[in-house]
TORPA-4810 file (N, C-alpha, C, O; in nm, 3 decimals):
<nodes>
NODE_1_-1.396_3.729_0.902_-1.345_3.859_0.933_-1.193_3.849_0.929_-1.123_3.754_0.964_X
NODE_2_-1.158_3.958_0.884_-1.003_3.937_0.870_-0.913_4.056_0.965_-0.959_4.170_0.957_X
NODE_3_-0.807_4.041_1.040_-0.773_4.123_1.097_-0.592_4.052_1.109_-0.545_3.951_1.161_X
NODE_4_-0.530_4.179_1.022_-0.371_4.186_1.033_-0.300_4.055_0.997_-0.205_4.014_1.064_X
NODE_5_-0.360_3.976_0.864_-0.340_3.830_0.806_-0.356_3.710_0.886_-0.313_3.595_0.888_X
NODE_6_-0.481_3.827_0.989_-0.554_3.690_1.042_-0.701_3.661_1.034_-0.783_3.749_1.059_X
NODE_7_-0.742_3.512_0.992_-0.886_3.512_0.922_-0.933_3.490_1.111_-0.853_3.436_1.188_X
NODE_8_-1.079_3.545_1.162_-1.144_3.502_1.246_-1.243_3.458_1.221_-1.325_3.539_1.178_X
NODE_9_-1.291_3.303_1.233_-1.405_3.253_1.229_-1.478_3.206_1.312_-1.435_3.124_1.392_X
NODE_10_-1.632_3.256_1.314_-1.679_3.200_1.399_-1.776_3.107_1.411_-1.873_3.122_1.337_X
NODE_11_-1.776_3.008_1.489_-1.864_2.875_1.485_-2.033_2.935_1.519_-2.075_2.971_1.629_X
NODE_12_-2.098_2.932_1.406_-2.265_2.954_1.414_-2.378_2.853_1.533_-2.492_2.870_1.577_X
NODE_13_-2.264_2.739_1.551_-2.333_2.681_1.620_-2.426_2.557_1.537_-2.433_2.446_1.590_X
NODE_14_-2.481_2.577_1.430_-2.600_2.542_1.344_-2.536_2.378_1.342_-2.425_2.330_1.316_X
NODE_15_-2.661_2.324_1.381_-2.657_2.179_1.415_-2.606_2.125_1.231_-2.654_2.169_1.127_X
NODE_16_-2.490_2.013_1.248_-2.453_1.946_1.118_-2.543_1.836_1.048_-2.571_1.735_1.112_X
NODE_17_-2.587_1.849_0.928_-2.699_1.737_0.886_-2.566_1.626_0.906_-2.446_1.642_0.928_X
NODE_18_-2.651_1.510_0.889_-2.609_1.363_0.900_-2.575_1.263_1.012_-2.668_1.211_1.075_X
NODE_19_-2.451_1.234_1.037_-2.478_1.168_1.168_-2.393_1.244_1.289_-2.296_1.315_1.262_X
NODE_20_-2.441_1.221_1.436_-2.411_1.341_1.502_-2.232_1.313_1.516_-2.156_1.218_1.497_X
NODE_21_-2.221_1.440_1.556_-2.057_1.469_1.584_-2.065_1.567_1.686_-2.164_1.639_1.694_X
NODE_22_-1.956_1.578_1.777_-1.905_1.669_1.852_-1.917_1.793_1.778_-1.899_1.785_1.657_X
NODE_23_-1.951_1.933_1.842_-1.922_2.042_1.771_-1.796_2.132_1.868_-1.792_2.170_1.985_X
NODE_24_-1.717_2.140_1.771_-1.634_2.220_1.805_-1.689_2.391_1.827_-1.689_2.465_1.728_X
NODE_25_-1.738_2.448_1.978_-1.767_2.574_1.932_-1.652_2.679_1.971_-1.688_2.780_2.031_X
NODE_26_-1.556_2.667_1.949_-1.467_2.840_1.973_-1.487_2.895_1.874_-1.564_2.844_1.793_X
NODE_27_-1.419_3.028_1.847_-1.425_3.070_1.755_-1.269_3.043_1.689_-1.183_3.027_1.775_X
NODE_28_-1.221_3.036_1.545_-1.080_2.951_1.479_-1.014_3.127_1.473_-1.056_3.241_1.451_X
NODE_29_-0.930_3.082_1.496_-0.786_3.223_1.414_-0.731_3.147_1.297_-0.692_3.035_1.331_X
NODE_30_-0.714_3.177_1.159_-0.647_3.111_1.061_-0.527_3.221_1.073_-0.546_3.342_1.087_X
NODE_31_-0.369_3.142_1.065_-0.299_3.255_1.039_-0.175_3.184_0.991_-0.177_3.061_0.983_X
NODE_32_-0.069_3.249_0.958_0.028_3.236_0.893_0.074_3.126_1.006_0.039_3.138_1.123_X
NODE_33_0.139_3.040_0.970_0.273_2.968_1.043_0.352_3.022_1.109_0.406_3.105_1.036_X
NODE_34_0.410_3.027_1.241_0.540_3.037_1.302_0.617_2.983_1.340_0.573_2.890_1.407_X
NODE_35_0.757_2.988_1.336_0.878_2.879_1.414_0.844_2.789_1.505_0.871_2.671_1.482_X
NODE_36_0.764_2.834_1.655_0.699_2.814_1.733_0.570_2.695_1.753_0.521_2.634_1.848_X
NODE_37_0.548_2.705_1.587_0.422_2.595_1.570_0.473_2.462_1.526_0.408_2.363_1.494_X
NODE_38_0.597_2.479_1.531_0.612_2.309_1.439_0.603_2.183_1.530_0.648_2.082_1.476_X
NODE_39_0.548_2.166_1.675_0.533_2.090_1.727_0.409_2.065_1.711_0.382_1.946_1.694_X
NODE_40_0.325_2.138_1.711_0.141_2.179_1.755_0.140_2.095_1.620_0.100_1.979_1.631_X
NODE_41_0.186_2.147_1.469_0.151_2.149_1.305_0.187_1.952_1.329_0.106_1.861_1.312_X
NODE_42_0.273_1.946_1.353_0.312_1.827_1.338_0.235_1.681_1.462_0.230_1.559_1.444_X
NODE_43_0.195_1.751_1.558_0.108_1.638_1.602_-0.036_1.654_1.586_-0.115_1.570_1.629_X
NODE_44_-0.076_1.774_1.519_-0.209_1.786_1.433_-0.206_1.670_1.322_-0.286_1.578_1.308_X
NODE_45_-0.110_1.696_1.261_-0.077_1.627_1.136_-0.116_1.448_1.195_-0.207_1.381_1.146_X
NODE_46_-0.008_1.391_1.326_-0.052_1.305_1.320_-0.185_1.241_1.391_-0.224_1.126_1.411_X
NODE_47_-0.222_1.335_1.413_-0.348_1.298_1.499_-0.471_1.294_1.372_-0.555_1.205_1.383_X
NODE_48_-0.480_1.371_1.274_-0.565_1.375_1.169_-0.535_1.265_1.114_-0.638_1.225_1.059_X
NODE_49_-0.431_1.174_1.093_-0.406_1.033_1.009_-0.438_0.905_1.108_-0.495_0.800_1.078_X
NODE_50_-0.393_0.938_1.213_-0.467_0.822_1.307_-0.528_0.700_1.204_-0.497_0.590_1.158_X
NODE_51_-0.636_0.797_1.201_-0.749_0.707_1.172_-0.728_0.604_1.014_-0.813_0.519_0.986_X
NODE_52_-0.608_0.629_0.923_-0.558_0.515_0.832_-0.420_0.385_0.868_-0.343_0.303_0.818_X
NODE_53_-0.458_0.434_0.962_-0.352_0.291_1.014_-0.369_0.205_0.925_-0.279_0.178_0.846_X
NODE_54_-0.462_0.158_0.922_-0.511_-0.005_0.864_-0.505_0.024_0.736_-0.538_-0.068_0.663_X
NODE_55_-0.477_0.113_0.690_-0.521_0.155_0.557_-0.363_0.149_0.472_-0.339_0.074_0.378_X
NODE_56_-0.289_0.227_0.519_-0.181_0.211_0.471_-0.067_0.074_0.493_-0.068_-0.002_0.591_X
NODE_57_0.011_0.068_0.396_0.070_-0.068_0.371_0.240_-0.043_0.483_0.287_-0.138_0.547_X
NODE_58_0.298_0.085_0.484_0.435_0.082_0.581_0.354_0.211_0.695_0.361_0.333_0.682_X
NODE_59_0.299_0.153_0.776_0.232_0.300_0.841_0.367_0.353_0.937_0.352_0.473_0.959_X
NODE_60_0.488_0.303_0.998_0.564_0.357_1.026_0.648_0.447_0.977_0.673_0.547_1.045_X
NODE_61_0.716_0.425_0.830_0.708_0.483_0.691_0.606_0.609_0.710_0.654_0.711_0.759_X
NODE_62_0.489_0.608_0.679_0.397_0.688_0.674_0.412_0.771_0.771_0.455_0.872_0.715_X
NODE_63_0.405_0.788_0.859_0.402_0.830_0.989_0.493_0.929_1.035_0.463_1.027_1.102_X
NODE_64_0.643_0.887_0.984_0.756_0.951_1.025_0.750_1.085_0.910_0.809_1.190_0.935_X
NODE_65_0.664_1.063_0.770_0.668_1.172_0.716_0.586_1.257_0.770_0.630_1.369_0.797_X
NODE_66_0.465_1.229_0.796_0.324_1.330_0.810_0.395_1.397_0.979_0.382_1.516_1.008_X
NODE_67_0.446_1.323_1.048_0.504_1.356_1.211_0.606_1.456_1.146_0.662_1.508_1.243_X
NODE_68_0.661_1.512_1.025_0.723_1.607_0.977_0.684_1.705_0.898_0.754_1.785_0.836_X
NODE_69_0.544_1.691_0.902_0.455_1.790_0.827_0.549_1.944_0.810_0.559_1.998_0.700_X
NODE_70_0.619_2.008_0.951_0.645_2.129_0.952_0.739_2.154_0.879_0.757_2.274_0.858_X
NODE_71_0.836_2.055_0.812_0.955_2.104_0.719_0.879_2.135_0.643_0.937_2.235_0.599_X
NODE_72_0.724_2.124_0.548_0.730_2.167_0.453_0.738_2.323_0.425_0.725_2.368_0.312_X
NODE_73_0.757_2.396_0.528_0.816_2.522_0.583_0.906_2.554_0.467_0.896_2.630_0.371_X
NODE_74_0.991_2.475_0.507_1.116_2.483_0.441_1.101_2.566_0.273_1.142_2.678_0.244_X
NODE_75_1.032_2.474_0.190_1.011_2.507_0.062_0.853_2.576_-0.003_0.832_2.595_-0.122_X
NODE_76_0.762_2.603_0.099_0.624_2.674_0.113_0.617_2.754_0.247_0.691_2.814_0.326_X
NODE_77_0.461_2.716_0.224_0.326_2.835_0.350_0.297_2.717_0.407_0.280_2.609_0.350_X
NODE_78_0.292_2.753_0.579_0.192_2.671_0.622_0.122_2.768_0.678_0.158_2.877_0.724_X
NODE_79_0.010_2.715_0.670_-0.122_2.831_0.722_-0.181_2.692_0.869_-0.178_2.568_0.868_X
NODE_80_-0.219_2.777_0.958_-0.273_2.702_1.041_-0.423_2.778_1.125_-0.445_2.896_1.149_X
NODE_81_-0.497_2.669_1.149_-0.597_2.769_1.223_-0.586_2.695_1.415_-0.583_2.578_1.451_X
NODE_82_-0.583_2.791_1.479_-0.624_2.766_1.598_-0.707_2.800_1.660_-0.752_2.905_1.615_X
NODE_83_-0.786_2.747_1.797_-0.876_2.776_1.851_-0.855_2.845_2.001_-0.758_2.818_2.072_X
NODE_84_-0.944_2.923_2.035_-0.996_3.025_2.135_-0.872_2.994_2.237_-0.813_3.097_2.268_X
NODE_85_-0.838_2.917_2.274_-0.711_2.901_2.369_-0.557_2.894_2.289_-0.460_2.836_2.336_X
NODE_86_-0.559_2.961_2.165_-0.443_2.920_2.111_-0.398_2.760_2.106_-0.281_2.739_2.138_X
NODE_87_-0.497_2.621_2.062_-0.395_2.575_2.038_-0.444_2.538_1.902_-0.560_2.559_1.868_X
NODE_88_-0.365_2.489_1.833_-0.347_2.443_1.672_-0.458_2.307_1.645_-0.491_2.208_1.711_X
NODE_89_-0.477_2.337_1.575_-0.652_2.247_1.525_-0.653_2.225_1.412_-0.761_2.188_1.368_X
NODE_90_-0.562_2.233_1.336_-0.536_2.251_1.160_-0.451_2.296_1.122_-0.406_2.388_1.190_X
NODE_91_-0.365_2.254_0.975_-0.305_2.339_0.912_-0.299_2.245_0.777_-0.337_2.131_0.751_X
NODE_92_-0.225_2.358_0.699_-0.224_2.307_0.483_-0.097_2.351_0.482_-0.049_2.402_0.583_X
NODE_93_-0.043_2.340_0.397_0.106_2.362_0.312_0.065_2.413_0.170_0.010_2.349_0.080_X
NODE_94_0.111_2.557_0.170_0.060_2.603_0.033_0.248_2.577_-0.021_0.350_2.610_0.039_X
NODE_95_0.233_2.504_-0.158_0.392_2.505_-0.219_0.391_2.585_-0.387_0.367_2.524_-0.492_X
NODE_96_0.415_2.700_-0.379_0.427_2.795_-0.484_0.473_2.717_-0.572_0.537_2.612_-0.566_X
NODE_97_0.426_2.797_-0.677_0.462_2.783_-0.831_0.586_2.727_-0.817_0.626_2.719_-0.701_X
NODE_98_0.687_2.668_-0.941_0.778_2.647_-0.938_0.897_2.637_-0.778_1.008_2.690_-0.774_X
NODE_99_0.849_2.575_-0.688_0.937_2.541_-0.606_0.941_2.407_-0.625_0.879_2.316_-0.679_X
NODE_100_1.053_2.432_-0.548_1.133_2.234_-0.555_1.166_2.212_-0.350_1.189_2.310_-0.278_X
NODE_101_1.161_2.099_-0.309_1.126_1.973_-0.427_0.971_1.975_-0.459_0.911_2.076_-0.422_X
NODE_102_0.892_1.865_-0.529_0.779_1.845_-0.531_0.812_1.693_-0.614_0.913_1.659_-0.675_X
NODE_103_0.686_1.621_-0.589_0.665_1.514_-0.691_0.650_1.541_-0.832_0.587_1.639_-0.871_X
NODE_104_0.711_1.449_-0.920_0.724_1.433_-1.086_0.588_1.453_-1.158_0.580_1.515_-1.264_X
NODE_105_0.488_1.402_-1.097_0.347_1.414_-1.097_0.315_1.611_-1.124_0.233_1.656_-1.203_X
NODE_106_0.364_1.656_-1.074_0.277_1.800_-1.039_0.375_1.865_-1.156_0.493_1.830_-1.153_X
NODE_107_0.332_1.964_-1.262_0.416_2.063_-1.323_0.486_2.146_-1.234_0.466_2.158_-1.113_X
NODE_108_0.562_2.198_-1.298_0.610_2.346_-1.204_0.559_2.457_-1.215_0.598_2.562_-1.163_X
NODE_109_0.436_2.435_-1.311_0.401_2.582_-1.295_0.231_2.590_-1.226_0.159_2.689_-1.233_X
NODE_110_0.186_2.420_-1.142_0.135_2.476_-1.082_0.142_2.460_-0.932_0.210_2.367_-0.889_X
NODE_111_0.061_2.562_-0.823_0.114_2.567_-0.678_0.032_2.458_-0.622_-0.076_2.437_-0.677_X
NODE_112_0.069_2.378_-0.514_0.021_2.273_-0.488_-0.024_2.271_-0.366_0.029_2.357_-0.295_X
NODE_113_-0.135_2.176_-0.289_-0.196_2.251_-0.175_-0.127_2.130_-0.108_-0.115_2.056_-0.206_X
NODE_114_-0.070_2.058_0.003_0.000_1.955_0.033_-0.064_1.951_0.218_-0.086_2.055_0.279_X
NODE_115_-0.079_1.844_0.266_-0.126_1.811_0.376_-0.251_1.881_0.448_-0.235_1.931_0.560_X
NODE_116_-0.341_1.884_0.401_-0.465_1.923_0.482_-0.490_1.853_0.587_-0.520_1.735_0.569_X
NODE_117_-0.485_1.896_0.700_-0.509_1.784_0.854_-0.557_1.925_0.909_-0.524_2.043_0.904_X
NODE_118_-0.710_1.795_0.995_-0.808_1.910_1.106_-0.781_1.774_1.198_-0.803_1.657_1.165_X
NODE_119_-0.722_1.829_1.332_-0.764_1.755_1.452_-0.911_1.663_1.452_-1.025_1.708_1.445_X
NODE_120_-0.875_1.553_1.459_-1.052_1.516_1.513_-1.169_1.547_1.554_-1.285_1.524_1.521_X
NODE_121_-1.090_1.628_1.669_-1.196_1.687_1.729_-1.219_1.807_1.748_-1.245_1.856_1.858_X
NODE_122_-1.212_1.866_1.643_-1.198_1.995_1.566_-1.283_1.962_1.428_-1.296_2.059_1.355_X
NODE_123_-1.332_1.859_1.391_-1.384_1.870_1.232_-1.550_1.893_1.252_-1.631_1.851_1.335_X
NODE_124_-1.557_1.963_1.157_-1.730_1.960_1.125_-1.743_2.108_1.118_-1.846_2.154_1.070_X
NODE_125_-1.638_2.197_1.166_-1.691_2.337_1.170_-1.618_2.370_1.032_-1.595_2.489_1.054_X
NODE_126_-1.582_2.354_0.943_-1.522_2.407_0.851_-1.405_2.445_0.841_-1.376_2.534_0.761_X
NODE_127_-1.332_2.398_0.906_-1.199_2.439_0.933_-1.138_2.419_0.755_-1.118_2.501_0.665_X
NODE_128_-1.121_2.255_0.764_-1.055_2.251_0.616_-1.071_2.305_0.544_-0.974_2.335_0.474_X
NODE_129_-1.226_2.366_0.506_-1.256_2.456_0.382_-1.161_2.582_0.396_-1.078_2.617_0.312_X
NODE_130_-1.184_2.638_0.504_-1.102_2.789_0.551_-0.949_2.761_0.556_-0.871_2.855_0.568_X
NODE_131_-0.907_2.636_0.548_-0.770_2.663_0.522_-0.709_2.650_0.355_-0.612_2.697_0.297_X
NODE_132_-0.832_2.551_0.313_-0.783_2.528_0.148_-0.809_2.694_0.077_-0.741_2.731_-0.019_X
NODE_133_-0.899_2.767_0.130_-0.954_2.860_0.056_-0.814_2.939_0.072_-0.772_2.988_-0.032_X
NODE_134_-0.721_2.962_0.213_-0.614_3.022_0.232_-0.510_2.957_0.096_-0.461_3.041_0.021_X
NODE_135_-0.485_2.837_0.075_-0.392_2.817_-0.070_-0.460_2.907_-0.143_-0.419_3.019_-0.175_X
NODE_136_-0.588_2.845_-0.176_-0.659_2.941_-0.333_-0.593_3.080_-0.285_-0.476_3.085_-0.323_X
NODE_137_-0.630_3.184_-0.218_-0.552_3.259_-0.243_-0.444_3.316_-0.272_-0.426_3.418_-0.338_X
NODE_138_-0.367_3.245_-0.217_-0.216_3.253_-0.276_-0.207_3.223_-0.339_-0.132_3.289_-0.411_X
NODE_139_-0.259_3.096_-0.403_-0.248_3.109_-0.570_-0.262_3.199_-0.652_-0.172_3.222_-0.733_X
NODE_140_-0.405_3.287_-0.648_-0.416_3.395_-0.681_-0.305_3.488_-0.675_-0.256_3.516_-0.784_X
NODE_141_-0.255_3.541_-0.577_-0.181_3.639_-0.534_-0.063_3.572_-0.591_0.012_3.609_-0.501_X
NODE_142_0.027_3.492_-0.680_0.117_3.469_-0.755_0.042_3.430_-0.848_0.067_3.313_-0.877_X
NODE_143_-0.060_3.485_-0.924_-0.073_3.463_-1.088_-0.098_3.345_-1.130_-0.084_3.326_-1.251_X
NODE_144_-0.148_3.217_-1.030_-0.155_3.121_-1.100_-0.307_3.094_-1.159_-0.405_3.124_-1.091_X
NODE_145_-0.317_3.040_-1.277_-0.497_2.990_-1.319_-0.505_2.887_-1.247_-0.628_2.876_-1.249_X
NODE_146_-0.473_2.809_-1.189_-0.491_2.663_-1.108_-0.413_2.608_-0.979_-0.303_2.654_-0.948_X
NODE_147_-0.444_2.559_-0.943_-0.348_2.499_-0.816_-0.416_2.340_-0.826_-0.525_2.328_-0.882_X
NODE_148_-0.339_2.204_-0.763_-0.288_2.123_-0.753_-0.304_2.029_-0.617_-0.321_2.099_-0.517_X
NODE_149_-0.303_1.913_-0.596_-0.321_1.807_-0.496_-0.373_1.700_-0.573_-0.434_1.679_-0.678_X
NODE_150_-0.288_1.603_-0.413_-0.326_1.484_-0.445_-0.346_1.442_-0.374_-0.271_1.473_-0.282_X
NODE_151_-0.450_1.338_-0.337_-0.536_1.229_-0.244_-0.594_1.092_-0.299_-0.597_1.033_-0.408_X
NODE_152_-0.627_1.075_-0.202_-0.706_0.919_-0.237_-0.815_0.922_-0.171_-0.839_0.990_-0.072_X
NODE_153_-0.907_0.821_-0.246_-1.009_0.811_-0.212_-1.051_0.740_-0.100_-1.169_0.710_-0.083_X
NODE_154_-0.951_0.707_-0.013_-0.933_0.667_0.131_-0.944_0.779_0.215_-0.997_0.768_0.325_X
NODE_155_-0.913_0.851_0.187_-0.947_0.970_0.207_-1.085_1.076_0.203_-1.074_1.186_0.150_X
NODE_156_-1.238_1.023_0.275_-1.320_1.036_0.179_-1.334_1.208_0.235_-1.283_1.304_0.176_X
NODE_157_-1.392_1.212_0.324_-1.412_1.380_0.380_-1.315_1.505_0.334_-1.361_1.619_0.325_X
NODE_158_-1.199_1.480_0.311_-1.136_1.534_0.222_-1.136_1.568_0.087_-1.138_1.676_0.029_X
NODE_159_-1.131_1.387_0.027_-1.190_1.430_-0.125_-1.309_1.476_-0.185_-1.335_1.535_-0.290_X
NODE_160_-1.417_1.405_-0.028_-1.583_1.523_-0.079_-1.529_1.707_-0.089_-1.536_1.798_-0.173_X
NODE_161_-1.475_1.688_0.052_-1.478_1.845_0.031_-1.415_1.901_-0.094_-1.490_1.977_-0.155_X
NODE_162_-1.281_1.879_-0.152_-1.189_1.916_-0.268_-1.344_1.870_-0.422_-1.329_1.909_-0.538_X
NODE_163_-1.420_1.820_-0.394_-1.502_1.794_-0.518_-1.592_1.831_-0.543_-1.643_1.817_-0.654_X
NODE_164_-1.662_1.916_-0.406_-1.726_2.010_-0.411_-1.664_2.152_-0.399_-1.739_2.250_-0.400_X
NODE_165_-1.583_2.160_-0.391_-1.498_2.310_-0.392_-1.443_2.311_-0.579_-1.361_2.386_-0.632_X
NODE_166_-1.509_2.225_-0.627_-1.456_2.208_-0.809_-1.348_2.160_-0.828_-1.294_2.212_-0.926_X
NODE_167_-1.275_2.068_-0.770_-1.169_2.040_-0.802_-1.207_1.929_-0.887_-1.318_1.884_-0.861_X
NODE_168_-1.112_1.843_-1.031_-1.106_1.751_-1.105_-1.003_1.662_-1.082_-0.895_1.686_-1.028_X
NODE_169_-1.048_1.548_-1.131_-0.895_1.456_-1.136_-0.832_1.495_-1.292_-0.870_1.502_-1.409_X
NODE_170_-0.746_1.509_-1.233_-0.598_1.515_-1.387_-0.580_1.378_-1.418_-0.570_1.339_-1.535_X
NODE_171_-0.573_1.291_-1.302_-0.474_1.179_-1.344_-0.464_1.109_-1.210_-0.468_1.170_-1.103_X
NODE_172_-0.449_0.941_-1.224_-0.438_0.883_-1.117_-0.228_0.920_-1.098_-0.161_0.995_-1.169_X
NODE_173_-0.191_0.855_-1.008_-0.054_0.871_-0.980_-0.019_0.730_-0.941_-0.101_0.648_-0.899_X
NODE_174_0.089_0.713_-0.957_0.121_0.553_-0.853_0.112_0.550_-0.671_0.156_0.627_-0.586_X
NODE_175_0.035_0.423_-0.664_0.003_0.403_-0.519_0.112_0.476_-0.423_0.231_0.501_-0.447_X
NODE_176_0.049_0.498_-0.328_0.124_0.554_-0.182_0.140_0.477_-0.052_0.060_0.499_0.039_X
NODE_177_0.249_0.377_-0.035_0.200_0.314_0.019_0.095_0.247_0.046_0.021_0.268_0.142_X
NODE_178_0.077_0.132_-0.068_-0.040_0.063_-0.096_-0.181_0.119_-0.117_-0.286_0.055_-0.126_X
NODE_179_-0.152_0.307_-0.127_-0.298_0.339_-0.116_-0.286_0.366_-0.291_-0.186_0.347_-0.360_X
NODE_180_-0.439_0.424_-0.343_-0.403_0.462_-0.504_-0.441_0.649_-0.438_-0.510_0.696_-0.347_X
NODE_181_-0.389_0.680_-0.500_-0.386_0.861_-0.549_-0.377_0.857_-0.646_-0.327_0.774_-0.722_X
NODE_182_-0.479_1.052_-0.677_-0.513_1.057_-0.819_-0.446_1.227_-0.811_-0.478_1.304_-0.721_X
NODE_183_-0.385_1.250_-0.881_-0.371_1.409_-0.873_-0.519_1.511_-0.919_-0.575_1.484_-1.025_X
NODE_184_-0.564_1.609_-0.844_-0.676_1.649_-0.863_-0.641_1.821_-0.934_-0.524_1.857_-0.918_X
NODE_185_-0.748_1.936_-1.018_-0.652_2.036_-1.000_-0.763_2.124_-0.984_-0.861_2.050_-0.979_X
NODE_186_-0.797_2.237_-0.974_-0.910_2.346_-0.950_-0.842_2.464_-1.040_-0.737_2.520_-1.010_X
NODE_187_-0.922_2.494_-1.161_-0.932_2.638_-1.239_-0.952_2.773_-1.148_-1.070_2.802_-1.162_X
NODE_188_-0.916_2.828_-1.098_-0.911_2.925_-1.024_-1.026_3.073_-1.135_-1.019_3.127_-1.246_X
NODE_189_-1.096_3.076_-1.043_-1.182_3.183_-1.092_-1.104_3.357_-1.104_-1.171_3.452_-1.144_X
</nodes>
């Protein structure tokens, strides 16, 4: 349901196949970014990476970027969803067509979806889907046939979801801090 560029979703409840997880039940607000959020956006951010410590090769390095998730303000969208008490549980970085900066990897003419992070304990209700679907639209809504990202396959719940939402690999990229990334892209219907 949408009300005044805000998505409301609500948790069905409906038990998750596979192995059990916490269910997050509030109901999510997806909505635009505000000034106000860049503390919430940014320890979402690092609370969703937690879990690659071991994974990455400078995780302090690592860390100090994703703990800055909210500049990407600066040169995009951040869309965030929060839950029933207002607090922040997610957010994406939509980066339009031709903005700068971006990596050498991505053209400029397409928009790129950049940091998907769901709180921990916040995942399983769909959050990520409902925020990637927020890029796809804006893609749309600036004319683009495709939009753009990149991940690794360290990354697995992420890259399931982006591979069932149709996304392809374009192309691997050079490691990220010891991880490999592949740039992925989705044909926009």
């Amino acid at each position: 349901m949408h009300m005044g560029g805000r998505c409301i979703i609500e948790d069905s409840h409906a038990p998750i196949p596979g192995p059990k997880r916490p269910r997050y039940g509030q109901a999510m607000v997806i909505r635009p970014y505000a000034a106000g959020d860049a503390d919430g956006v940014n320890s979402v951010a690092l609370a969703a990476f937690a879990q690659y410590q071991e994974v990455y090769s400078d995780w302090p390095a690592l860390m100090r970027a994703v703990g800055a998730m909210a500049a990407l303000a600066d040169h995009g969208e951040i869309v965030v969803a929060e839950d029933g008490a207002g607090m922040i549980v997610g957010a994406v970085a939509y980066v339009p067509l031709f903005a700068e900066p971006r990596a050498d990897f991505f053209r400029p003419e397409w928009p790129i979806i950049r940091m998907l992070v769901v709180a921990p304990w916040a995942r399983g209700a769909g959050i990520g889907r409902k925020l990637t679907e927020q890029c796809l639209g804006r893609a749309r809504r600036d004319g683009s046939p495709r939009i753009a990202l990149h991940t690794s396959p360290a990354m697995e719940a992420a890259l399931s979801l982006y591979l069932r939402m149709g996304f392809k690999l374009e192309r691997s990229v050079p490691d990220r801090f010891g991880v490999p990334y592949g740039v992925y892209l989705l044909e926009i219907q």
